[in-house]
C-alpha atoms as one frame of an Amber mdcrd trajectory, in Angstrom:
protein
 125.333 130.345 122.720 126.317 128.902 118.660 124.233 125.739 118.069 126.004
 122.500 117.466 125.800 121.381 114.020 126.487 117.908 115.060 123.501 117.622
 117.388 120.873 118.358 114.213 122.842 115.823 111.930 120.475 112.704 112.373
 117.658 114.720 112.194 118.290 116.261 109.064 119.447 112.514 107.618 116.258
 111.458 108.609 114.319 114.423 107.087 116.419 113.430 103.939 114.848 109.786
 103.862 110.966 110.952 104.244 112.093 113.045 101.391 113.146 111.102  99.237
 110.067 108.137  99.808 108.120 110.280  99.144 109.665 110.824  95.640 110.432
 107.206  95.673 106.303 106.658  95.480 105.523 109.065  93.083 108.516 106.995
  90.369 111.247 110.030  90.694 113.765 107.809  90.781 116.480 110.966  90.061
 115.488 113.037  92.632 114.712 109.455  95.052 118.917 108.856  94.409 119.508
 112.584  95.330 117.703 112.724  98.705 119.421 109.478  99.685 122.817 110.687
  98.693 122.411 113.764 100.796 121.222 111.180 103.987 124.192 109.485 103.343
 126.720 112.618 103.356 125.086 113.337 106.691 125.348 109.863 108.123 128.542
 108.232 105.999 129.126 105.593 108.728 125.716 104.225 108.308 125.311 101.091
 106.811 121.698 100.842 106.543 122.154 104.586 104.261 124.596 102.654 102.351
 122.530  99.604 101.926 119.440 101.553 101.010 121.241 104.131  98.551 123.303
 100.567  96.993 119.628  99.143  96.077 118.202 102.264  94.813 121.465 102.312
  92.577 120.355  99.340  91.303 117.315  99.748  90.975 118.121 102.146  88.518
 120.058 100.685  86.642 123.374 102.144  88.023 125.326  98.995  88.820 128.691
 100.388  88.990 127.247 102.815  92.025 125.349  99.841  93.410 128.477  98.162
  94.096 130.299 100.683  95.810 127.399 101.173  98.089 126.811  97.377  98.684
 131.299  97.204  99.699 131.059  99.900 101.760 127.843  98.802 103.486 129.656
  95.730 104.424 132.578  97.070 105.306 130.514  99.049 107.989 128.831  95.723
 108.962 130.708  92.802 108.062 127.913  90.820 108.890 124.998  92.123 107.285
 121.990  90.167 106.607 121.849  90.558 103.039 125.942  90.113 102.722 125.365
  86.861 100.494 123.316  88.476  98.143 125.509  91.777  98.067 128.399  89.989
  97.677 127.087  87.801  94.557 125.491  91.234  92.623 129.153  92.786  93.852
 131.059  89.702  92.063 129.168  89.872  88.900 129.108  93.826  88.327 133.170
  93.544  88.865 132.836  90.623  86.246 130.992  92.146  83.591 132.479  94.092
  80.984 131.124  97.197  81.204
């Protein structure tokens, strides 16, 4: 009997995370933004992954990505707890001309 690929997703999302805190605490913030991006291609319609992955972004500096994480985070949960906040950083990276 072929294993389901499916069934092992979560776990390997969350593998992904302990990953990359781990990295996060030792300052690696590339490889940190890598672990998280592969969490989220496992779990796309997870808006905490988003969330998490949109802060890291701009924690880094990466605005632009920020953003992007931050929309689709609330488009996932509408009513996030943070949506103020992510909705003010998403209004002034969309204002700013770079």
């Amino acid at each position: 009997m072929a294993a389901d690929p499916d069934r092992y997703t979560p776990k390997l999302a969350q593998a992904y995370l302990k990953i990359a805190d781990r990295y996060s605490q030792r300052g690696d913030v590339e490889l940190y933004l890598h672990y998280l991006r592969l969490a989220v291609a496992e779990l796309p319609e997870t808006s905490r992954l988003h969330y998490r992955l949109g802060n890291a972004f701009w924690e880094a500096g990466q605005k632009i990505p920020a953003a992007r994480h931050w929309q689709l985070t609330l488009e996932l949960e509408p009513n996030h707890p943070d949506r103020l906040r992510m909705l003010e950083l998403i209004r002034a990276v969309r204002a700013s001309p770079d």
